[in-house]
C-alpha positions as CSV (number, residue, x, y, z in Angstrom):
1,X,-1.1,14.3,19.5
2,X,2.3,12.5,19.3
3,X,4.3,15.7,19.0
4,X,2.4,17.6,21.6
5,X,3.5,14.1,24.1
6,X,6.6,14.9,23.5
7,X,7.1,18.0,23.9
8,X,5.3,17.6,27.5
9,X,8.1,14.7,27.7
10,X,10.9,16.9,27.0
11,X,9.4,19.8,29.0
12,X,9.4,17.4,32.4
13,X,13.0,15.9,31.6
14,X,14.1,19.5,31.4
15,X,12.7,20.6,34.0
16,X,13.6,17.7,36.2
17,X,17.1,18.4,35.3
18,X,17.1,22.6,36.1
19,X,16.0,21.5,39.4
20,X,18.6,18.7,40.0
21,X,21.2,21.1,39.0
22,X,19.5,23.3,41.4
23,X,19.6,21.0,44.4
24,X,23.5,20.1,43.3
25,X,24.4,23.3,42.8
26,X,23.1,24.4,46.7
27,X,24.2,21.0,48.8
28,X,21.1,19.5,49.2
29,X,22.4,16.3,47.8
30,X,19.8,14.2,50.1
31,X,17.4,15.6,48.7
32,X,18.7,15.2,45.4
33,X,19.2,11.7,45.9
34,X,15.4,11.1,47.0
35,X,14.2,13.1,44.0
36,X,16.3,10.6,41.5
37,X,14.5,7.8,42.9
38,X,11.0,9.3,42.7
39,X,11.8,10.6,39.1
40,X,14.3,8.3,37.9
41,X,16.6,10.2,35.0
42,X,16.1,8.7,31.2
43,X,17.9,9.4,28.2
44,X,16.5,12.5,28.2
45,X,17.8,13.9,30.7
46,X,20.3,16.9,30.7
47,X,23.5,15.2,32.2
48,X,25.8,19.0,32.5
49,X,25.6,22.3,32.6
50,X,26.8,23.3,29.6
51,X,23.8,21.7,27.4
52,X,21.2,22.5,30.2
53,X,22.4,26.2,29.4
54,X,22.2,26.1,26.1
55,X,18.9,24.3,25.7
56,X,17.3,26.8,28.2
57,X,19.1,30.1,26.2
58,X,20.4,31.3,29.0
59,X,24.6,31.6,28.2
60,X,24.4,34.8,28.2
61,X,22.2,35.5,31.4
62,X,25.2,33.0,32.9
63,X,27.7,35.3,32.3
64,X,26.2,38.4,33.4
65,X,25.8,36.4,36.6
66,X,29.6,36.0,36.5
67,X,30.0,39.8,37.0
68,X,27.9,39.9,39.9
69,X,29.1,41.0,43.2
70,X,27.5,37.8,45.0
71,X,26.5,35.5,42.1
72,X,23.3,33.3,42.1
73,X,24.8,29.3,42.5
74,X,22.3,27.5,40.1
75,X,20.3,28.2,36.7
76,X,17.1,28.6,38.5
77,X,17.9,31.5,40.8
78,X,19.7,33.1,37.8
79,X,16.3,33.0,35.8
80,X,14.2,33.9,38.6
81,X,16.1,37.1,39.2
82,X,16.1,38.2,35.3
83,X,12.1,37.3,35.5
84,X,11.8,39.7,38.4
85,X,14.3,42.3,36.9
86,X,12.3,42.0,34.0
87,X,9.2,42.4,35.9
88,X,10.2,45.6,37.6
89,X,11.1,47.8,34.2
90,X,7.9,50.1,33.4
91,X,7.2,48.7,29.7
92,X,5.7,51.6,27.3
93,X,2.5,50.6,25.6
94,X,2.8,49.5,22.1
95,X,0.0,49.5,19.6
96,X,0.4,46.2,17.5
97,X,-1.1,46.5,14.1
98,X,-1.3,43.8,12.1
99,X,-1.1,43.9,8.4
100,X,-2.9,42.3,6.0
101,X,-0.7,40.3,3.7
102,X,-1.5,38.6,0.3
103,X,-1.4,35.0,1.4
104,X,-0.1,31.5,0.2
105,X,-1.8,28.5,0.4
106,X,-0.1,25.1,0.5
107,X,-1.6,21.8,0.2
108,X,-2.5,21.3,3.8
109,X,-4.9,24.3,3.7
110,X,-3.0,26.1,6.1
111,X,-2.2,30.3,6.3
112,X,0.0,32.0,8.2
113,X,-0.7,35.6,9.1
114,X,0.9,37.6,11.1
115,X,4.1,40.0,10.1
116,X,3.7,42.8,12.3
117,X,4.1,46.5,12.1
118,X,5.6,48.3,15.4
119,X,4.3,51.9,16.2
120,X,4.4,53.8,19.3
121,X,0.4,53.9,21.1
122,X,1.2,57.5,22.3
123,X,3.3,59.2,20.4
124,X,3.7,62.4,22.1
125,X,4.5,60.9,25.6
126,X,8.1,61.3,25.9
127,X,8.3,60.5,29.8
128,X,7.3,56.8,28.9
129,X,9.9,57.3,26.1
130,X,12.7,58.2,28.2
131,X,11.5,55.7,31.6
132,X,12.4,52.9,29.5
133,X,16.5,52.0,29.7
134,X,18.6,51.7,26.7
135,X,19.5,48.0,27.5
136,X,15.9,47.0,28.1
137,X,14.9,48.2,24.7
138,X,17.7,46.1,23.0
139,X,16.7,43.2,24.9
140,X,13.1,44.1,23.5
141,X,14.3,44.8,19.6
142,X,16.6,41.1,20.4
143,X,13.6,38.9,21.6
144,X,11.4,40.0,18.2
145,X,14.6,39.4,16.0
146,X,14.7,36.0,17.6
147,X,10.9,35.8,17.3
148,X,11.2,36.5,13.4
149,X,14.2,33.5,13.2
150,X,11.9,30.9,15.4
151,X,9.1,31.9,13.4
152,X,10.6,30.6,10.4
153,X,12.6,27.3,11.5
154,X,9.3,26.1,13.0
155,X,7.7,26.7,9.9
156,X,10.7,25.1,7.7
157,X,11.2,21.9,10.1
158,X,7.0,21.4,10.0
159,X,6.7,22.2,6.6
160,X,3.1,23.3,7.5
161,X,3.1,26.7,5.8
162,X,5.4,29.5,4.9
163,X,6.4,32.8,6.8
164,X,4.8,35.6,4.8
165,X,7.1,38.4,5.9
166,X,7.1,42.3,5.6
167,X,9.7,44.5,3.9
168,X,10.2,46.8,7.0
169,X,10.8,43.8,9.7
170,X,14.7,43.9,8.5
171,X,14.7,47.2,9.8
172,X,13.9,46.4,13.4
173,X,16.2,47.9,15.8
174,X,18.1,50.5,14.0
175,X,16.1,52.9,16.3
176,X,17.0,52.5,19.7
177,X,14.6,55.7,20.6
178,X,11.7,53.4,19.6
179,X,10.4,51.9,22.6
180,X,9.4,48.2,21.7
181,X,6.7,45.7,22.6
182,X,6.3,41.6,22.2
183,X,4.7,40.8,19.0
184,X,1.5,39.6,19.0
185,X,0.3,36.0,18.6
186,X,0.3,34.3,15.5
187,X,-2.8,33.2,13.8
188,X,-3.4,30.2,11.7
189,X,-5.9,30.6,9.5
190,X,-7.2,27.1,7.7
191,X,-9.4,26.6,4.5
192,X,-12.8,27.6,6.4
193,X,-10.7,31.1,7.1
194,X,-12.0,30.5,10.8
195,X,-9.4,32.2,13.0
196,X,-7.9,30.7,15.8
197,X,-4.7,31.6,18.0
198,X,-1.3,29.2,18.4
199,X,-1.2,27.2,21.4
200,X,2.9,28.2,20.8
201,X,2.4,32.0,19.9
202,X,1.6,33.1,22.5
203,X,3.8,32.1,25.3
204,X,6.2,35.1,25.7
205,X,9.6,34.7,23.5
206,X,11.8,33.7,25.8
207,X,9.4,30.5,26.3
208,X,8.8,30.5,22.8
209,X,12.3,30.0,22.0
210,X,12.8,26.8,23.8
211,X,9.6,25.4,23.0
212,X,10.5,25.5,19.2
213,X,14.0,24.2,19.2
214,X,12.3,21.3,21.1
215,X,9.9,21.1,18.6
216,X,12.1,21.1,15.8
217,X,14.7,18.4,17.8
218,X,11.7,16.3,18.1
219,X,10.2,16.5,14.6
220,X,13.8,15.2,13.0
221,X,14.3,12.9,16.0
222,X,11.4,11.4,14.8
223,X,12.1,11.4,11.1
224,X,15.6,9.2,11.9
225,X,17.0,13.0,10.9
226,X,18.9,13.3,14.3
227,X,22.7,13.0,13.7
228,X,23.5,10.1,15.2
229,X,27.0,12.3,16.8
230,X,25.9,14.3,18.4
231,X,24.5,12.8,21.0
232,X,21.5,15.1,22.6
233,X,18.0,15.8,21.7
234,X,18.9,19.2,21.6
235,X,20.2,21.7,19.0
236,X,21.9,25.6,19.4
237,X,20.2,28.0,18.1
238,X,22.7,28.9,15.3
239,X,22.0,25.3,14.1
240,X,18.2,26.4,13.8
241,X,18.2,29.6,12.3
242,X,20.8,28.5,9.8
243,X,17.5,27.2,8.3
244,X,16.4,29.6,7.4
245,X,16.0,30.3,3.9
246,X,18.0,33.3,2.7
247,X,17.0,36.0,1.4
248,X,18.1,39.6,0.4
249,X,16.8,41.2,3.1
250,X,17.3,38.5,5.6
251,X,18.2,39.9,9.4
252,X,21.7,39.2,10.4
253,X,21.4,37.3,13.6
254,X,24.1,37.6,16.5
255,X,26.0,34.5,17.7
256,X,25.0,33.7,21.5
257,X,28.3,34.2,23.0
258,X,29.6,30.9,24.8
259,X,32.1,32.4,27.3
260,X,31.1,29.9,30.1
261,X,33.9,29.5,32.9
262,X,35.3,26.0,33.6
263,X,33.3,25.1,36.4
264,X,30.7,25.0,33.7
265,X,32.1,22.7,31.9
266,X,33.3,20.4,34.0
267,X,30.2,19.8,36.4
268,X,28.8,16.5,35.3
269,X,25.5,15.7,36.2
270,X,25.0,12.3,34.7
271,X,23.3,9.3,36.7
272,X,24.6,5.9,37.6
273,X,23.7,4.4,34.3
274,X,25.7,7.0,31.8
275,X,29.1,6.1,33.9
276,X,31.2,2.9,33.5
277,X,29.2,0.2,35.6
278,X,31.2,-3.3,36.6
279,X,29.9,-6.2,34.2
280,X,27.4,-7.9,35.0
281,X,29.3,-11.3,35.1
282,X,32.2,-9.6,37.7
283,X,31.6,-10.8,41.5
284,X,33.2,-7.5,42.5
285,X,31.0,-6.2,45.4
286,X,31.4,-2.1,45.8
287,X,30.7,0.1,49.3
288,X,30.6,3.6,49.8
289,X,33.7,5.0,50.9
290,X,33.7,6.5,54.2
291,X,34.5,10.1,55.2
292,X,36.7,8.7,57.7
293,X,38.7,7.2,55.2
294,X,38.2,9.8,52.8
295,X,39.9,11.8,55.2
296,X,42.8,9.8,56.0
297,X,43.3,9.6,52.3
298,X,43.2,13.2,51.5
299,X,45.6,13.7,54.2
300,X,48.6,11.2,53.4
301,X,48.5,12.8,49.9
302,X,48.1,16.6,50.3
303,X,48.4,17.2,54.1
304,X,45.1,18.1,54.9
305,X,41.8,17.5,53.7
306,X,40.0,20.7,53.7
307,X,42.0,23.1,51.4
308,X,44.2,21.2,48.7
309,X,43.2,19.1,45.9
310,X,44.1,18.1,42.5
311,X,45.1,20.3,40.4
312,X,43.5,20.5,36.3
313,X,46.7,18.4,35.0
314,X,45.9,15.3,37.6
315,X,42.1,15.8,36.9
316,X,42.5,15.4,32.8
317,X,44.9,12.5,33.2
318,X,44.3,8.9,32.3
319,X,45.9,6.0,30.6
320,X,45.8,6.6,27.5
321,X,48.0,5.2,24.9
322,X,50.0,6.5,21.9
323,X,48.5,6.0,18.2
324,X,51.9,6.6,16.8
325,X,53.4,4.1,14.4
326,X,56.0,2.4,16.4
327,X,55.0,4.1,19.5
328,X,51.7,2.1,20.1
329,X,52.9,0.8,23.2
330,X,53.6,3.9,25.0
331,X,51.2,6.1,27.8
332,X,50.6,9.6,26.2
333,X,50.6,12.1,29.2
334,X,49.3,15.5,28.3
335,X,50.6,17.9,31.2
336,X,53.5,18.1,33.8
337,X,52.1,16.5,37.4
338,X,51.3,12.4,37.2
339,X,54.3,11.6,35.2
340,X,55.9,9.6,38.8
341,X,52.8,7.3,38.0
342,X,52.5,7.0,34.3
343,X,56.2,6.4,34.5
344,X,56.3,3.3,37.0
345,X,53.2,2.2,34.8
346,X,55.0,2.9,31.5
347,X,58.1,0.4,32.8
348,X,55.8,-2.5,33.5
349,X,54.3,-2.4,30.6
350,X,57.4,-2.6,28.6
351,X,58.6,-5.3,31.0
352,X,55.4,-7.6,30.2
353,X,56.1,-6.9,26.3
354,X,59.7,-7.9,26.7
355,X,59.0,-11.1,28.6
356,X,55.7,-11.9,27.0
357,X,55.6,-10.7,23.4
358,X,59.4,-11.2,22.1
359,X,59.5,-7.6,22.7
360,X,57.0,-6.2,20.4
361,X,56.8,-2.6,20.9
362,X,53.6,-2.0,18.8
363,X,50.7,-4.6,20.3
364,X,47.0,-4.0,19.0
365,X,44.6,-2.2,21.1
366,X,43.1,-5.6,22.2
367,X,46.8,-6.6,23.2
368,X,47.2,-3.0,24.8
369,X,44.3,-3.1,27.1
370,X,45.0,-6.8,28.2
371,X,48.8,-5.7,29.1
372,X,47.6,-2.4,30.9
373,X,44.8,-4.4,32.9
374,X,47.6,-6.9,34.1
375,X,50.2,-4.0,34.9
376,X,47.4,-2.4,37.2
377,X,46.2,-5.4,38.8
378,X,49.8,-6.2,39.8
379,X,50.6,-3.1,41.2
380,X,47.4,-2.9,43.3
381,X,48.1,-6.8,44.8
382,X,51.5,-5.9,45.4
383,X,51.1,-2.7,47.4
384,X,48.3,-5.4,48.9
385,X,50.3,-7.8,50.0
386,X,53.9,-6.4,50.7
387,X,54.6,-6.2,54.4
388,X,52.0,-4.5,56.0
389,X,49.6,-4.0,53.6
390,X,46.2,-4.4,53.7
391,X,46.1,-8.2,51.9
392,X,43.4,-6.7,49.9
393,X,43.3,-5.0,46.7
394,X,41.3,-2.0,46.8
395,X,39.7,-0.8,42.9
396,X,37.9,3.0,43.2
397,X,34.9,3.5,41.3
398,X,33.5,7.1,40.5
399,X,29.8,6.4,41.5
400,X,29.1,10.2,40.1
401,X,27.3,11.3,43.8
402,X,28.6,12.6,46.4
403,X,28.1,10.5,49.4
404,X,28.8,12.4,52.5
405,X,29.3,16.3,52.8
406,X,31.7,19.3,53.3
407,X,32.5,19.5,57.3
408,X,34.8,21.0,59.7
409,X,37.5,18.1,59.0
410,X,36.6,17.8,54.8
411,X,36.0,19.7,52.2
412,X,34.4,18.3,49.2
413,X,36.6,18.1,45.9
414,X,33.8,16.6,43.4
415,X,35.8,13.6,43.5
416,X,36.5,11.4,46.5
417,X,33.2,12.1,48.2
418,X,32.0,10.1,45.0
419,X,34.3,7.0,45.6
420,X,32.8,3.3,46.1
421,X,35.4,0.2,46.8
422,X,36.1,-3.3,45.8
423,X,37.8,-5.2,47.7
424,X,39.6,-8.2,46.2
425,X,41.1,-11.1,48.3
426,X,42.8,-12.8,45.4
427,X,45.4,-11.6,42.3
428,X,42.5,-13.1,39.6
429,X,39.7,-11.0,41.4
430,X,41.6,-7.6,41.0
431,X,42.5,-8.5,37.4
432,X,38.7,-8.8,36.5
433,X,37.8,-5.7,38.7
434,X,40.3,-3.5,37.0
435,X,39.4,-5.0,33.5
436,X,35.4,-4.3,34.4
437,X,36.9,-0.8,35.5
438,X,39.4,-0.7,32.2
439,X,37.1,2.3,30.8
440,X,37.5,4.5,33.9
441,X,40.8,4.1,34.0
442,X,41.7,5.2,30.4
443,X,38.6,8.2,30.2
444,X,39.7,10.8,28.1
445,X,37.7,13.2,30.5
446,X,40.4,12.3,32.9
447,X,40.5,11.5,36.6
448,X,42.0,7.6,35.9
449,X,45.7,8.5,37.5
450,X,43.3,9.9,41.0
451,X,41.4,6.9,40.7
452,X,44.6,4.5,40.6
453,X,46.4,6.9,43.0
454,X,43.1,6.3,45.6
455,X,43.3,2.2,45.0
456,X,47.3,2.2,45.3
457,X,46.5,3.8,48.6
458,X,43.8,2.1,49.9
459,X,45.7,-1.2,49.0
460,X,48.7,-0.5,50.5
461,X,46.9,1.0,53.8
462,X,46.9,4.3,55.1
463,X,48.9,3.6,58.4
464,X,51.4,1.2,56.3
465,X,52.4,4.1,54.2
466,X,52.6,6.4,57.5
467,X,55.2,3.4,58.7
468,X,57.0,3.2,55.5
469,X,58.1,7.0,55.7
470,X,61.0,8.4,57.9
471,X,58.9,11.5,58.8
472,X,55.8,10.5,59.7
473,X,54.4,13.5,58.8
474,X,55.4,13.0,55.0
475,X,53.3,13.1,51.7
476,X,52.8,11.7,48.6
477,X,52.6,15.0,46.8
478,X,55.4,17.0,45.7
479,X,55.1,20.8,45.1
480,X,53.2,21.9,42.3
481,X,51.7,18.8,41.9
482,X,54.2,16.2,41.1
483,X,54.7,12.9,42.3
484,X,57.3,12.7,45.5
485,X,60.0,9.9,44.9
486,X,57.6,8.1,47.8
487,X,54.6,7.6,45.4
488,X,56.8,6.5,42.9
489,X,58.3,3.9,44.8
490,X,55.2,2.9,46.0
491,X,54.0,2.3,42.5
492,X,57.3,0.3,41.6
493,X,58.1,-1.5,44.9
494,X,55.0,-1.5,46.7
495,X,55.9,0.3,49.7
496,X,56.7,4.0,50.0
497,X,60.3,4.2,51.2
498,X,61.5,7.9,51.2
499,X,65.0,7.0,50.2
500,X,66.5,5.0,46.9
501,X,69.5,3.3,48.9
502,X,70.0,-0.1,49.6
503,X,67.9,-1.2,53.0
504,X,68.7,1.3,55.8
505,X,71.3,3.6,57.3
506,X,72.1,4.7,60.7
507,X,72.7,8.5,61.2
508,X,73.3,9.4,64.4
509,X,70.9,6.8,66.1
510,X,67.6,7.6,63.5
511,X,67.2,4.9,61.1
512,X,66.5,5.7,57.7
513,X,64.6,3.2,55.6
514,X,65.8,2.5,52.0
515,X,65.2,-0.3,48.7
516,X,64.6,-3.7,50.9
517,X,65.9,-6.4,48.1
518,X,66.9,-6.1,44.8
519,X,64.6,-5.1,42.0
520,X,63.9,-5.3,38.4
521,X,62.7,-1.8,37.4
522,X,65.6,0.6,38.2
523,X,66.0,4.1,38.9
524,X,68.7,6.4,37.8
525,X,68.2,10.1,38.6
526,X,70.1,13.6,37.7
527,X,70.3,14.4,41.8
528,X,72.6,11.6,41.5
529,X,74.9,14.0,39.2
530,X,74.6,16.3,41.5
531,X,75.6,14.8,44.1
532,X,72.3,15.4,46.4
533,X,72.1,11.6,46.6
534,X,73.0,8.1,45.7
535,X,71.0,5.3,43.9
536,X,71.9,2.1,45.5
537,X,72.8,-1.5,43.6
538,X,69.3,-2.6,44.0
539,X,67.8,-0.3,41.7
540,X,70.7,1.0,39.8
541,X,71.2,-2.7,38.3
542,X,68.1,-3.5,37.5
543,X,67.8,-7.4,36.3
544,X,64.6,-6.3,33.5
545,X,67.3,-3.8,31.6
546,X,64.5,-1.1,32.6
547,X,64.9,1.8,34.5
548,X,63.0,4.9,35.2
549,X,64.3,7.8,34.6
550,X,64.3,11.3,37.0
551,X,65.6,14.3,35.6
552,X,64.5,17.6,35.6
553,X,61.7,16.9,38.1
554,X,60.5,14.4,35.8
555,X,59.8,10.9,35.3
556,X,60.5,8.8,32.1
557,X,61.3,5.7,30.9
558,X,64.9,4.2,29.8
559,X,64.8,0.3,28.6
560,X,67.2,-2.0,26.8
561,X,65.4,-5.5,24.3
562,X,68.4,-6.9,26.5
563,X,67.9,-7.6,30.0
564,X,71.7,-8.4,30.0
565,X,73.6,-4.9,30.5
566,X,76.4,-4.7,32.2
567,X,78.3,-1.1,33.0
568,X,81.3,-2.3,30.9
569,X,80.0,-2.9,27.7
570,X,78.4,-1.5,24.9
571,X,74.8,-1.5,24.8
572,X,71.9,0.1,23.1
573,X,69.1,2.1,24.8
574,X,65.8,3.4,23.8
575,X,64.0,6.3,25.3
576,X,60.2,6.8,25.9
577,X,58.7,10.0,27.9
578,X,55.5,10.3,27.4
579,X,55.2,14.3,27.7
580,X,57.7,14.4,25.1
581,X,54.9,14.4,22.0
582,X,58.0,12.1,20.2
583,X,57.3,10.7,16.4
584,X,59.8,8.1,16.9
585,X,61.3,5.9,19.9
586,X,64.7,7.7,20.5
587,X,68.0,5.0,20.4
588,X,70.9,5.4,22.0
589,X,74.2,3.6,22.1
590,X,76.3,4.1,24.7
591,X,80.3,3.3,25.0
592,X,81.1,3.1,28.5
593,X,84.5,3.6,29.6
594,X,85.4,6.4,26.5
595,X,86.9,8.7,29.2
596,X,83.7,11.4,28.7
597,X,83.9,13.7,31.3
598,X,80.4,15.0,32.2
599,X,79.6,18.8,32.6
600,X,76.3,20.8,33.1
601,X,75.9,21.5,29.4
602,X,75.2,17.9,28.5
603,X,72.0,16.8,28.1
604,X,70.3,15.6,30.9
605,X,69.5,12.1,30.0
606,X,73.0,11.4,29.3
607,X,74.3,12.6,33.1
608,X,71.8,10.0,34.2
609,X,73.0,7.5,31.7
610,X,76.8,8.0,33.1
611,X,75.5,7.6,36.9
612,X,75.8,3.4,35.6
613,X,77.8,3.4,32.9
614,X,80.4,5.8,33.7
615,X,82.8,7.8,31.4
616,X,80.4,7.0,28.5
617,X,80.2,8.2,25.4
618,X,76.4,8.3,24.6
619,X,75.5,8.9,20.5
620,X,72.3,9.8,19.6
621,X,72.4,8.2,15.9
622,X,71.2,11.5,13.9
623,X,68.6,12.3,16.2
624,X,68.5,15.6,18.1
625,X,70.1,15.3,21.7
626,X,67.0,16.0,24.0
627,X,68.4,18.9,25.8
């Protein structure tokens, strides 16, 4: 009785979630949302595509959909048309025979009968024979290999009774002329020998497949057998028929093939309660964000809001940090694109280890997440409160639904339709929303930079940032998805000037807006080298010894333990980047004044290094010059 609950249980959350991914799949997300409330998701429920698919057996149905000229959107129109291409294929009529075996009792009492023998019902028809298409007939000899494995793993995981088996089943499908039926139901025959048919057997195969994986998932669930890793109530079907006991002439089962496109993967459709939720003790009050905004937002970064949007490097990105011995303190970035804001990030982090931890470079992961909640908070409340910002600190929270739809004006991107806000009116309120929201921020599913990127934004103010450019008509994102000097400013100074001079310049009556007041994270840059432009006093001296660093159209981090450098004296430098996959912190001493002059074959870092300290001899100290 308790097993036969369950399986009805797991049948409805399985269900529930085919048509959830159906209604997600096609729009209807108001409809979806009314269907979560009337049946509220539990821990059974099937949170993405990828296990729904593999739990319903259909991988390989998904990827013939692939090919199609119009494919079907959701799981459930993909089944329905195999059922009814199914349906329309003449099947030949197949006289089941059923063998008596010699049979094994065990000591519940319980028999199994039922290895079939396949013959043809009318022999001498060869119409029916040749009606019957090639790729119907291996689907045929397929379903009764599978029925042969399922046969025995429910069997092994019940440990009810053993599969008596014939000789000749191993040699199913080496005739592909031989027109195939479904096998026949099982029958369990007890100790009065009193026949009587499987509630299981005899739903067709492809039913019968799913029905005694769940079976088996449920059986070990229940037995505290369930690996504790892994995280579903569900198992492949590799896992199952591995069960099997082997034998000499066991059938050779072939692997279901799991080339699923990305989309597949990356569709999540987990509720509320399986994403990061602010703690219950946080005062932090969230509202939806609205498509108005979502709009304005989408448009200061990109251009427009109904054709561009992250690419797969910003959408895998978070802040994470380095394991590395000696390296513990330092982001780990894993493709080219957010580096501008990892970067700005990176330098404040070092800062607060400088000033608060005697310049220990290799804090504990407590240490680490209190530094990185700080850094964030700070950089939200200053973009807040610089001149004309909004005063309040705006945290993003992925609520995992979409709250408003595609339009004329926006299209949806799976991820800022899904935003909710917090607003925070004082510095101590955004550091305990952002450390509520630590987790979101550093997923290693990514999305944690867009998420910042969306609070910088709303916290500095969509029309402020307009009024910080020189072009009005300027973005935050540079081709190919990098950061434009603006964002990174932004994240440094708290306002988006286009320019890295000292406050403005007038050319020819247009006044162009650069680095207000002096600042403590510098810049030095290779366009400097190359004489596209110049790095004013203001961030080329910067009073924390930190700078960051653009070269190569990308950002990283240079620092000094002293905040005392001057251009005229000796001084040792250590290098961070955070795409650069480095074993060890690079240290560099550099002799300014050494009469060096600089060409294009020198490495990169070391033009930027001369922009300050010029004529400088840089050495490396036996490590390999980063060229």
């Amino acid at each position: 009785m308790f097993i036969t609950f369950m399986m009805n249980q797991t049948v409805e959350s399985v269900t529930a979630s085919l048509f959830r991914e159906y209604l997600y799949r096609n729009n209807y997300r108001s409809t979806l949302e009314a269907f979560d409330k009337e049946v509220p998701r539990t821990s059974c429920s099937i949170t993405n595509r990828l296990e729904l698919a593999k739990v319903l057996h259909i991988l390989k149905l998904i990827k013939a959909n692939k090919h199609r000229e119009k494919p079907y959107p959701s799981m459930a129109e993909m089944i329905v048309a195999d059922l009814i291409a199914k349906a329309s294929v003449r099947n030949p009529e197949i006289c089941i025979e059923e063998r008596q075996h010699s049979a094994e009792m065990n000591s519940d009492g319980l028999v199994i009968k039922g290895t079939f023998s396949l013959t043809k019902s009318d022999p001498h028809n060869d119409k029916k024979k040749q009606s019957v298409p090639l790729e119907a007939r291996s689907l045929h000899q397929q379903c009764v290999k599978d029925q042969y494995a399922r046969d025995i793993a429910m069997n092994n995981s019940f440990s009810k009774a053993r599969m008596m088996r014939s000789s000749h089943l191993k040699n199913i499908g080496k005739s592909n002329s031989t027109p195939l039926k479904e096998a026949g139901p099982l029958q369990v025959v007890g100790n009065n020998q009193k026949s009587r048919e499987s509630p299981l057997a005899t739903r067709p195969p492809s039913r019968q497949k799913n029905s005694y994986s769940e079976f088996e998932s449920l059986q070990e669930k229940s037995e505290g057998k369930l690996s504790k890793s892994s995280g579903s109530a569900f198992r492949s079907e590799n896992n199952i028929i591995s069960k099997a006991p082997k034998t000499n002439d066991s059938l050779e089962f072939v692997d279901i093939e799991e080339d699923i496109d990305d989309e597949l993967q990356k569709l999540d459709l987990s509720s509320l309660c399986s994403r990061v939720k602010p703690s219950v003790k946080s005062t932090a009050r969230f509202e939806d964000l609205a498509i108005s905004d979502a709009i304005k937002i989408r448009e200061i970064v990109f251009g427009n809001a109904t054709s561009v949007s992250f690419n797969p490097e910003w959408e895998r990105q978070s802040f994470t940090f380095n394991d590395r011995l000696e390296l513990e303190f330092g982001l780990v970035q894993h493709k080219g694109g957010p580096c501008g804001i990892l970067a700005a990030v990176q330098a404040l982090i070092i800062k607060h280890l400088m000033n608060n931890y005697n310049g220990n470079l290799s804090p504990n992961n407590a240490e680490r997440q209190h530094i990185l909640t700080k850094v964030l908070a700070s950089i939200l409340w200053q973009a807040a409160n610089y001149e004309g910002g909004s005063k309040f600190a705006h945290i993003c929270y992925d609520s995992g639904r979409s709250k408003f739809h595609s339009s004329i004006l926006y299209r949806n991107d799976g991820i800022t339709e899904k935003l909710q806000i917090s607003r925070c009116s004082t510095l101590t309120a955004t550091e305990n929303c952002v450390q509520d929201l630590l987790p979101q921020f550093q997923s290693a599913s990514g999305k944690g930079c867009i998420l910042f990127l969306y609070s910088l934004i709303l916290s500095r103010g969509v029309d402020a940032i307009r009024a910080d450019f020189d072009e009005p008509g300027s973005v935050l994102m540079a081709n190919h998805g990098y950061c434009s000097q603006e964002l990174v400013n932004l994240c440094m100074m708290g306002y988006s000037a286009q320019n890295v001079f000292n406050k403005t310049i007038d050319l020819d009556g247009k006044i162009l807006k650069g680095i207000r007041e002096p600042r403590d994270i510098g810049l030095l840059t290779l366009y400097e080298y190359y004489k596209v432009f110049e790095v004013g006093s203001y961030l080329k001296h910067a009073s924390s010894g930190i700078w960051v660093i653009c070269s190569e159209s990308h950002y990283s981090v240079l620092f000094s333990k002293n905040s005392v450098c001057t251009p005229h004296k000796t001084t040792s430098l250590y290098y961070y980047d955070s795409l650069g996959n480095q074993d060890a912190l690079y240290k560099l001493t550099v002799y300014p004044d050494s009469g060096v002059i600089s060409t294009d074959e020198d490495p990169p870092l070391e033009l930027c290094i001369r922009t300050l300290w010029k004529n400088a001899k840089v050495d490396w100290n036996g490590a390999e010059p980063l060229l």
